[in-house]
N, C-alpha and C positions, 0 to 999 in steps of 0.2 A: 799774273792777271788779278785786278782788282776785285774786291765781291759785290755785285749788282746792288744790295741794300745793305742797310747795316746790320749788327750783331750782338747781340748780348745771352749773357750767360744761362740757362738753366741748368740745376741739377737735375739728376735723373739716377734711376738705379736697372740696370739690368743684367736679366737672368741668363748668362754668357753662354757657349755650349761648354763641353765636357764637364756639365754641371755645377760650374762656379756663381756665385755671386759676387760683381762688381759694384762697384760706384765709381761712376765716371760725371763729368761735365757736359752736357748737352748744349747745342747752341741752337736759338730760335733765332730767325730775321725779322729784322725791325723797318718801317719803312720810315722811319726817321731813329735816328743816332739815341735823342732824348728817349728818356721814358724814365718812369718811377723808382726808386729802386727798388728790387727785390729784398722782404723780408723772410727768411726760408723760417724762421720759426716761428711765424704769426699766425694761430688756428682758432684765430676768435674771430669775429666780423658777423656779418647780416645773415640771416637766416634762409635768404633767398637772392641768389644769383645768376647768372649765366657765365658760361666758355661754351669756346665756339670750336668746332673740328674742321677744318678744311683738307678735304682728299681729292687724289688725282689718278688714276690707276690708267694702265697698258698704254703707259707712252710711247712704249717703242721706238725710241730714237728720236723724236720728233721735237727737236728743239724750237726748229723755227719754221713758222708757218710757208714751209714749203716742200715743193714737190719734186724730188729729186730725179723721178723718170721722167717728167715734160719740161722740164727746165724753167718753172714757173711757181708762182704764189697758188696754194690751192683756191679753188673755184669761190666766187661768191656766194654762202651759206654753207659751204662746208670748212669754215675757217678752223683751225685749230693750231697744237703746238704750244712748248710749253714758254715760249717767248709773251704768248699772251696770256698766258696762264699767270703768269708772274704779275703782270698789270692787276688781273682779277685780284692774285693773293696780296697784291699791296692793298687793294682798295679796301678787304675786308679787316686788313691789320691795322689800318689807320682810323676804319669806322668803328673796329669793336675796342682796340685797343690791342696793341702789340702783343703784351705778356699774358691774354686771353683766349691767343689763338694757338692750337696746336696743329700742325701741318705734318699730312702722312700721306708715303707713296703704295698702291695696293701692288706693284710688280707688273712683269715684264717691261723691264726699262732700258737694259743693255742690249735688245736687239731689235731690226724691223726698218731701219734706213741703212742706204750707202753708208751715211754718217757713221754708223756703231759699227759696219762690215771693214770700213775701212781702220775704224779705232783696234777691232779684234785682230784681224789677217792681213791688215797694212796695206801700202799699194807700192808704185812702183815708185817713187820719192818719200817713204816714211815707212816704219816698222810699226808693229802693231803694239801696242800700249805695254805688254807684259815683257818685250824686248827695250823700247825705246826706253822709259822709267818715267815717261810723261804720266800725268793722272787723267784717270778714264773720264773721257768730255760728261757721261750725264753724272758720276761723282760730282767732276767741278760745278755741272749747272743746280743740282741739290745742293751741293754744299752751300751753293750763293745764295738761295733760296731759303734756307735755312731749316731744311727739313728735319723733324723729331724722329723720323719712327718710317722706318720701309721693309716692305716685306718680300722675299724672294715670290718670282713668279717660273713659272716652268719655262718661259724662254730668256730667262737668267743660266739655264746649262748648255745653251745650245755650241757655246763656244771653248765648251770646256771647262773646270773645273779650276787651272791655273788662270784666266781671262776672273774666271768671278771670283776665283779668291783676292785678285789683284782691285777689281771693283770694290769688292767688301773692305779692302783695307783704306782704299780711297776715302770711300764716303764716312761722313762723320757721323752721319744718325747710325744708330743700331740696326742691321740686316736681321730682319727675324725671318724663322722658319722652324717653328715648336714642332714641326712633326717629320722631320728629315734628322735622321741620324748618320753617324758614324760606322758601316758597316764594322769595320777593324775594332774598336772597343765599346760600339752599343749604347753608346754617352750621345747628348744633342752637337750637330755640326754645327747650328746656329744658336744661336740666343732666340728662347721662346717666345720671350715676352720682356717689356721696359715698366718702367714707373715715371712720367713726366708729372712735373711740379708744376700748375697753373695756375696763375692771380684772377678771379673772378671777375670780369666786369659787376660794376657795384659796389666792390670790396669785401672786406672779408677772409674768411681763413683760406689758404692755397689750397687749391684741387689736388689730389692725388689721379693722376690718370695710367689707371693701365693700360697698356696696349699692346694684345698677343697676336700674333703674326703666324699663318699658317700659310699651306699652297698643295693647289691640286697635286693628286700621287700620280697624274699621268705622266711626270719625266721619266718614273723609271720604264716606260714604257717608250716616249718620244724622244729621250735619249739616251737609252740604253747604253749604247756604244761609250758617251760621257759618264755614267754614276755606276753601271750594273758592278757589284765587287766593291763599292768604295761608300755610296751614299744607300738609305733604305728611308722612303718614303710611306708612313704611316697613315691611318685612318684618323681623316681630319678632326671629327667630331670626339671620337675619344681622346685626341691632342687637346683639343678645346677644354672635354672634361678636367682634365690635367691639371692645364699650362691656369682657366678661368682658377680654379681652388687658387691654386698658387698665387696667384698676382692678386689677388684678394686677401690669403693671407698675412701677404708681404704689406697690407695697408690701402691696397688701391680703394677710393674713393667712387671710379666709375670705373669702367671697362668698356675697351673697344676692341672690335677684333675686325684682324686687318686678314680678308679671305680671298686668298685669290684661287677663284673657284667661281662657278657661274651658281645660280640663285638653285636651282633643282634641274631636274631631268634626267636621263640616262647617261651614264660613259660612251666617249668612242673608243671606247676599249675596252678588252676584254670584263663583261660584270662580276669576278670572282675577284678582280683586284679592288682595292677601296677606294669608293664610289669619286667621279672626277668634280663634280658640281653637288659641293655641300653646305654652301652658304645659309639657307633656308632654315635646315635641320640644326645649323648651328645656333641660330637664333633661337629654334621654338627647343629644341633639347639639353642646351647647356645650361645651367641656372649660373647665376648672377652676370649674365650680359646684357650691356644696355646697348650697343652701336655694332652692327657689322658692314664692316664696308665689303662691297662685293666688287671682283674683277672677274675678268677672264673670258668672258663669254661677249666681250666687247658691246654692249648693249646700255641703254639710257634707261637710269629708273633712280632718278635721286630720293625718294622717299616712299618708302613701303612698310606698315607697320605690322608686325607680326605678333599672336597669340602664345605668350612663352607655354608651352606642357611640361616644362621643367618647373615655372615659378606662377601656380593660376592668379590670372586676376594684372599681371605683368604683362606690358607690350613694349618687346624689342623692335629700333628700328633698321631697317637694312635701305642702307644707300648706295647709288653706283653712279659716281661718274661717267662721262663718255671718252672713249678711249681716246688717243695721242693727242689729248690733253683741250679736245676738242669743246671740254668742258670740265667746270670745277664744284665741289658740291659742298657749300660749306653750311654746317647745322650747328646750331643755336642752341646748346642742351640749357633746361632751364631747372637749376639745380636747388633742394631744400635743405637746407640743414634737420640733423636730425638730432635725436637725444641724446646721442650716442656721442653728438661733435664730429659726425661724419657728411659729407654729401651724399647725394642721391639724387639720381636724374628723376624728374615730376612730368617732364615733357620736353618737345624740341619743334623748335621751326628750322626748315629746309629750305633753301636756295640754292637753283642753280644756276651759275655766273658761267654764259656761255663765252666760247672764246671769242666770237664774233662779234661780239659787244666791248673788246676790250682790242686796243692798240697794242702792239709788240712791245716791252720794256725795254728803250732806249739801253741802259746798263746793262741788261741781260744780252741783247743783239751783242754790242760789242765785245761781254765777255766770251762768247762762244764762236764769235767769225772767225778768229784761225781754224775753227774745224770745220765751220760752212764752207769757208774756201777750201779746204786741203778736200773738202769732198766735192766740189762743183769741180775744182782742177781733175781727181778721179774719175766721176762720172762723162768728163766731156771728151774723153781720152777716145780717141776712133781707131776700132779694132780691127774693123775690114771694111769692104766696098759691095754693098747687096746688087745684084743684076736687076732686082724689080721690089715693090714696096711688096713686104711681105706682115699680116694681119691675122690675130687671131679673133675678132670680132665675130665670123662664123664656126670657131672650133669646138663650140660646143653639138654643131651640127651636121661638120664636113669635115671630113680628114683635112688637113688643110698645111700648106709646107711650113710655115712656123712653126709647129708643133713637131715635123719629120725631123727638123733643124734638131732638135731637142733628141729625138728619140737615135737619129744616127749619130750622135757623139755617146750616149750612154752606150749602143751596143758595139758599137767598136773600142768604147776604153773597156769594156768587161771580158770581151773576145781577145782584144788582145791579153790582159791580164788575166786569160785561163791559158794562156799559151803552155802548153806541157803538160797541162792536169789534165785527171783522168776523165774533166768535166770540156774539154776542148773540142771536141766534136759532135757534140751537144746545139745544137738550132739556141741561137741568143736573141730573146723577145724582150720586148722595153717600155715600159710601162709608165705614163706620165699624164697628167690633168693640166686643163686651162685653167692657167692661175688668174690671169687676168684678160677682160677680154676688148679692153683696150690697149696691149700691148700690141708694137708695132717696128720693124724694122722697115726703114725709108729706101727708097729707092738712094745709091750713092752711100753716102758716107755712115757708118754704123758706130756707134758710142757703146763703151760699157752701161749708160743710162738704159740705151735700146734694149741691150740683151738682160740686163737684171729688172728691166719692167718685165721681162716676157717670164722669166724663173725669177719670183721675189723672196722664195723659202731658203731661210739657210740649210738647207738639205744636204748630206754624204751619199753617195751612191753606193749602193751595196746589189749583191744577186743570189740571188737563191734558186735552188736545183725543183720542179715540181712537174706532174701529170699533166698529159694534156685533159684528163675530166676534171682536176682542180682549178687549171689552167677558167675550162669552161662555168663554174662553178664563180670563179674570180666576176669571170665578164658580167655572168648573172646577175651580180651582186651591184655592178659599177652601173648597169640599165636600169634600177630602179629610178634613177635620175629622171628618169622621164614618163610622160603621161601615156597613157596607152591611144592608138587612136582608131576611129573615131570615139571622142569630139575632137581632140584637138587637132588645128585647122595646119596643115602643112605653110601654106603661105605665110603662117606667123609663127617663127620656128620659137619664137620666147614661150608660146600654149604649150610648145613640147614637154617644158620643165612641166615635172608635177612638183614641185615646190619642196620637198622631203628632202633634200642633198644640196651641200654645200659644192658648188664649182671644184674645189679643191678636191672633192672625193667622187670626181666624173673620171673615172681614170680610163685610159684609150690605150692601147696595145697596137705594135710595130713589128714586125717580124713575122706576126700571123696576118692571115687573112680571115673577114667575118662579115655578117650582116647581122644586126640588131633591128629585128622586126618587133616594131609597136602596136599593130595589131593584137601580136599577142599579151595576154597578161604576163605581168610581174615573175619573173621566177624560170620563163618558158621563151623567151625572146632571140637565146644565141644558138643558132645554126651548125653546120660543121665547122671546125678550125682548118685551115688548111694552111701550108707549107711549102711554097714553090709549087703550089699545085695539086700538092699529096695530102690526104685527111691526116690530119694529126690524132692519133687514135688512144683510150682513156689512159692507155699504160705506157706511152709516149713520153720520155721523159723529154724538158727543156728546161735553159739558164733564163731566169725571169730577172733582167734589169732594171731597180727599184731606189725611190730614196729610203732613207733611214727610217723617216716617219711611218710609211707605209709599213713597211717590215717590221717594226717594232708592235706593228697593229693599232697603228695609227688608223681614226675609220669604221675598225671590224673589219677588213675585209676577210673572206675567208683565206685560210691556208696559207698564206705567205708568213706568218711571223711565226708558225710551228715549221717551216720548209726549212732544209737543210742550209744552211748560209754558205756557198761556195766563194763569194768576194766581196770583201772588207778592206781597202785602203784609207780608209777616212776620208775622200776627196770630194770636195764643196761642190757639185755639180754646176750652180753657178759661173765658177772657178774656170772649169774644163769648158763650160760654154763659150769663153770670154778666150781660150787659149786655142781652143779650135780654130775660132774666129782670125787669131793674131796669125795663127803660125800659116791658113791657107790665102790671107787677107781678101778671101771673097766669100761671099756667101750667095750661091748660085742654084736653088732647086733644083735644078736638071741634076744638082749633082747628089741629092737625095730625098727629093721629094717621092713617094710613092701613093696611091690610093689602094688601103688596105680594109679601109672599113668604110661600111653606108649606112642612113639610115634605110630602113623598110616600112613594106606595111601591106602584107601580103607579100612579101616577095616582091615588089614593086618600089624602088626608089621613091623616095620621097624627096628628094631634091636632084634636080640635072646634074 
């Protein structure tokens, strides 16, 4: 496959893991072949110039502006995809000048579409990248792009450790991650930090750019089962302390630092582990940082300037693209020469070049359609025959049989796989959130499209042994999701949500029976548990079927990622959905749908 633009060479130096220092060849993309040529020993020129940073963070698979669960181009104004991302980054390569722009990924790139599920775990006409010996499709679409500098994001682990060492050899930029180590010898598993070489618009001596690379410490928590024993995720801002000295005084001229981490606020996880969103603190507590590009927390904020307390009188800028590439944020550092024959960022202008504004790059489409195809041929694939159209539009409301679909495959692969243990005749409960609440199974013909719009996490199933007053304790915790009522008006079940909880951490239980009355406050809502009938009582023990994330304390929820782990197969719950599907070729409610929980309010339903 051809590369979408052209290419030419930069040098670059970077700090490798197991503590080496390399120097390798960097490649930047050019949107035309021409350009000047590169002087690497010329550190004389104007005293005043600009380079330009262009970032992209949490593509998540998203090559091409489309939607792989409706079988369609996404919506008008919610355009995205790195097909137009490409157009955006030619436009600014050809306005500011090629060898001006440095181009960097913030992470989570290899997972989040069919596209990358199929590249990891293959389908049924193709092996998954790390058996075929093909090169991982967002590799190829970086590589064509000609990106400098990418930085692991946490859902870089989800598919394993072999799948992302395969990626990292792929891709040609340098994979940083300054604060993930080498459990086994305690040395970095990634390369910290790079030095890219930039020609200034205006002219002048070459930029020296650092660019150190960190990522939230929540893997070792949300994929546990992938690193615990093998990788050890550090405190990002003391990485920063580190990795910033260093790339500074290996020469760097400016520094960026590539955070994949959301700007401030609390972890969903446990607060004794280090802290999940440290963007912020990296900016005002690290001294000599000039740019933090910020991911993770999927959110729009291309320019926000911060008060350094490391350096007074200093303001660091922190920028955030929008996620699957839905937008590009490219900043304008506007650089001074010093006494010293150094650079030093003076100020920056921000732009952000929406995708929506920009046309798919014709070269880029084409480079990447063998994978669109091999996933539209995947996704159209029909696994069974539904008896009635089945929706989770009201599941954050109503028990509702899409969701039973989900919870009777988890508790019968866990039941059966405690067959003989001592945990076998143990009551098996299942535990699962509306992921989306436009997923939908159609009356007639059902797609793996259908069933992975309905479960879009790459989630393992796993179960753990727990009380039924832990059990209660659980639910407690999952009903904050909602407003108490009065006020909120039953007839508009959206007033339900008190706005504090993400859809994903509404989790709803199978196997028990319960009412979650709204009337009462926060903390006081879940009634008896019963069991075929019978009160489930606080020293009740039960097998709680879970994905990985949950368990790992994914959330906070209580008790589940201290509870005794009774079942671990690694199996994609996704996977088992799509196999159920195949092996009964119907999907019929009557054949497990049940009504196990309501809302209340007083004791009185709140929906028929």
């Amino acid at each position: 496959m051809g590369r979408a633009q052209g290419r030419t060479s930069r040098t670059r130096r970077t700090a490798a893991g197991r503590g080496r220092l390399v120097a390798v060849v960097a490649v930047g993309a050019l949107v035309a072949a021409a350009a000047p040529a590169a002087q690497a020993d010329d550190r004389r020129g104007s005293r005043g110039a600009t380079m330009t940073l262009v970032a992209t963070t949490d593509l998540h698979g998203n090559l091409r502006d489309w939607d792989y669960f409706t079988g369609a181009p996404t919506a008008a104004g919610a355009e995205q995809g790195l097909a137009r991302a490409a157009s955006a980054i030619a436009e600014v390569r050809a306005d500011r000048g090629p060898r001006s722009v440095l181009l960097v990924d913030n992470g989570d790139t290899i997972q989040g579409t069919p596209l990358t599920y199929v590249a990891a775990r293959g389908s049924a006409t193709s092996a998954p990248v790390t058996e075929s010996g093909e090169e991982h499709p967002m590799a190829t679409a970086l590589n064509a792009l000609g990106y400098d500098a990418a930085v692991l994001g946490n859902h870089e682990f989800n598919y394993g450790l072999d799948l992302l060492g395969r990626y990292e050899d792929d891709l040609d930029a340098p994979l940083l991650g300054g604060n993930v180590t080498d459990v086994a010898t305690g040395e970095p598993a990634f390369a910290p930090w790079t030095i890219q070489r930039v020609r200034p618009a205006g002219g002048g001596a070459l930029v020296d750019v650092g660019v150190v690379g960190l990522t939230t410490p929540g893997s070792q928590v949300w994929d546990r089962q992938n690193v615990e024993g093998r990788l050890a995720f550090g405190d990002m801002v003391e990485a920063a302390q580190r990795h910033v000295a260093d790339v500074r005084a290996a020469g760097a001229d400016v520094v960026v630092v590539l955070s994949h981490s959301g700007r401030s606020g609390p972890s969903s996880y446990d607060p004794s582990l280090p802290a999940e969103n440290a963007s912020d603190a990296i900016a005002t507590q690290v001294p000599g940082v000039d740019v933090v590009v910020v991911g993770h927390s999927h959110q729009r904020g291309p320019e926000t300037w911060l008060d350094s307390q490391a350096t007074p009188g200093k303001k660091v800028l922190v920028t955030q693209p929008y996620r699957y590439g839905a937008s590009v944020t490219a900043t304008d550092l506007r650089l001074e020469r010093t006494r010293a024959a150094q650079w030093r960022v003076v100020g920056a202008d921000v732009e952000e070049l929406r995708a929506g504004d920009f046309p798919e790059d014709p070269a880029f489409v084409d480079l990447v359609q063998p994978w669109h195809q091999r996933t539209l041929d995947y996704v159209s694939t029909v696994v069974a025959t539904s008896a009635t159209e089945l929706t989770a539009r009201d599941a954050r409301w109503r028990d509702v049989p899409i969701m039973d679909f989900v919870h009777d495959v988890q508790r019968d692969v866990v039941a059966e796989g405690l067959a003989g243990t001592p945990d076998a005749d143990l009551p098996v409960v299942s535990v699962a959130a509306p992921f989306r609440a436009d997923a939908v199974f159609p009356a007639g013909e059902v797609t793996i499209s259908d069933v992975a719009g309905l479960y879009i996490f790459d989630n393992t199933l796993q179960a753990v042994r727990m009380t039924g007053a832990q059990l209660h304790d659980y639910l407690e915790y999952s009903a904050r999701y909602y407003a108490q009522v009065p006020p909120a008006d039953p007839s508009d079940p959206a007033s339900l949500n008190a706005g504090v909880t993400p859809d994903y951490n509404l989790d709803q239980l199978a196997g028990v029976t319960y009412d979650v009355d709204l009337a009462r406050p926060v903390g006081d809502r879940i009634g008896e548990l019963t069991i075929d009938g019978v009160v489930l009582g606080d020293d009740d023990e039960v097998v709680v079927a879970v994905n990985n994330y949950r368990r790992s304390g994914g959330g906070q929820f209580p008790h589940v990622a201290t509870a005794p782990l009774v079942y671990d197969r690694q199996q994609d719950i996704r996977g088992l959905l799509i196999e159920r599907a195949q092996e009964t070729g119907s999907i019929d409610p009557a054949d497990f749908a049940q009504e196990n929980w309501r809302l209340v309010a007083d004791g009185e339903p709140l929906f028929d």
